[in-house]
C-alpha positions, -999 to 999 in steps of 0.1 A, spaced: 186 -40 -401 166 -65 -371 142 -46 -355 148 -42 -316 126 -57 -292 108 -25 -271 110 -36 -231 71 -44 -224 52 -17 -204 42 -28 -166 9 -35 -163 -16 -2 -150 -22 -26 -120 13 -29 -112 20 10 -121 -12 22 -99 -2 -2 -76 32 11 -67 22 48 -68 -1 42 -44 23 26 -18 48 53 -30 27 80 -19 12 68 16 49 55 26 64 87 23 38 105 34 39 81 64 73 86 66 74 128 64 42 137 73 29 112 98 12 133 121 -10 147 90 -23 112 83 -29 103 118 -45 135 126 -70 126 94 -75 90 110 -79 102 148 -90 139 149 -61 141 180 -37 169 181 -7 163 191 -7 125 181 2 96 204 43 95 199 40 56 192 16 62 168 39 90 149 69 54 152 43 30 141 37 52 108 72 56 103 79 21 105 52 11 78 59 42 59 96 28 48 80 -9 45 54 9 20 84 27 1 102 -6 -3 76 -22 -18 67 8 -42 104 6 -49 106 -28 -59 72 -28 -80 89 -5 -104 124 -23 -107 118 -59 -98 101 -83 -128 94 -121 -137 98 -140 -104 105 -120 -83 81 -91 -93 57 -124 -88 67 -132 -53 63 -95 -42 26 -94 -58 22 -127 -39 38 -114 -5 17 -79 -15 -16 -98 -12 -8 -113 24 -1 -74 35 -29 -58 19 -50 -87 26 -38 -83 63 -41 -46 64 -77 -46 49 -86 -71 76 -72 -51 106 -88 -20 92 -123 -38 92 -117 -49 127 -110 -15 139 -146 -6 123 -161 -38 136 -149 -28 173 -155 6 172 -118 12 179 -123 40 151 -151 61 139 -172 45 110 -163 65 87 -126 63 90 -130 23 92 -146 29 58 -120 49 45 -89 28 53 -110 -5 47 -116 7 12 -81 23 5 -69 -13 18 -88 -35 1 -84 -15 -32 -44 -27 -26 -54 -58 -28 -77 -50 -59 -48 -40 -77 -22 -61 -68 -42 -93 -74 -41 -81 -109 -12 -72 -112 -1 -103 -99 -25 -120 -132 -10 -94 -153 27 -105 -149 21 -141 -159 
């Protein structure tokens, strides 16, 4: 009798990774006057902001998606493409800070939360090699 090959685990990067995006997409996508409410402290919430959650609520889910089913090169090319987003996202969150567009300690919050992404994804991204 061979012995059969077990499928390798996904890295804890990639795993923590795609939770993560899992869980603030929908979120963003069901709930998005919850998370806006949290960021703003406004009740009712601007309707564009309620779209613009939306629309990165289902880009969020896709790439959660895909971190659990896509691998070699392409899992690669996402964790490369993830890095320009997160890297992006932490950028425009410390800019908001920076400009006092949001309190300080929401700037902190989403800075960290963003820059954590990246955190992970650039090793996952190490990991998959």
């Amino acid at each position: 009798m061979g012995k059969t090959k077990k499928p390798a685990l996904r890295p804890y990067a990639q795993y923590a990774l795609a939770s993560i995006r899992l869980f603030n997409g929908a979120t963003a996508l069901v709930a998005p006057t919850v998370l806006i409410q949290r960021l703003e402290g406004t009740s009712p919430p601007p309707p564009a902001a309620v779209y613009a959650f939306r629309l990165f609520g289902i880009r969020t889910v896709l790439l959660g998606l895909h971190m659990f089913t896509d691998d070699g090169d392409k899992l690669r090319e996402g964790l490369r493409e993830g890095l320009l987003i997160h890297g992006s996202d932490t950028m425009t969150a410390a800019l908001l800070g920076i400009r006092g567009m949001v309190p300080p300690r929401t700037a902190a919050l989403i800075t960290a939360i963003s820059a954590t992404n990246v955190a992970l994804c650039l090793q996952a991204w190490k990991q998959s090699k």
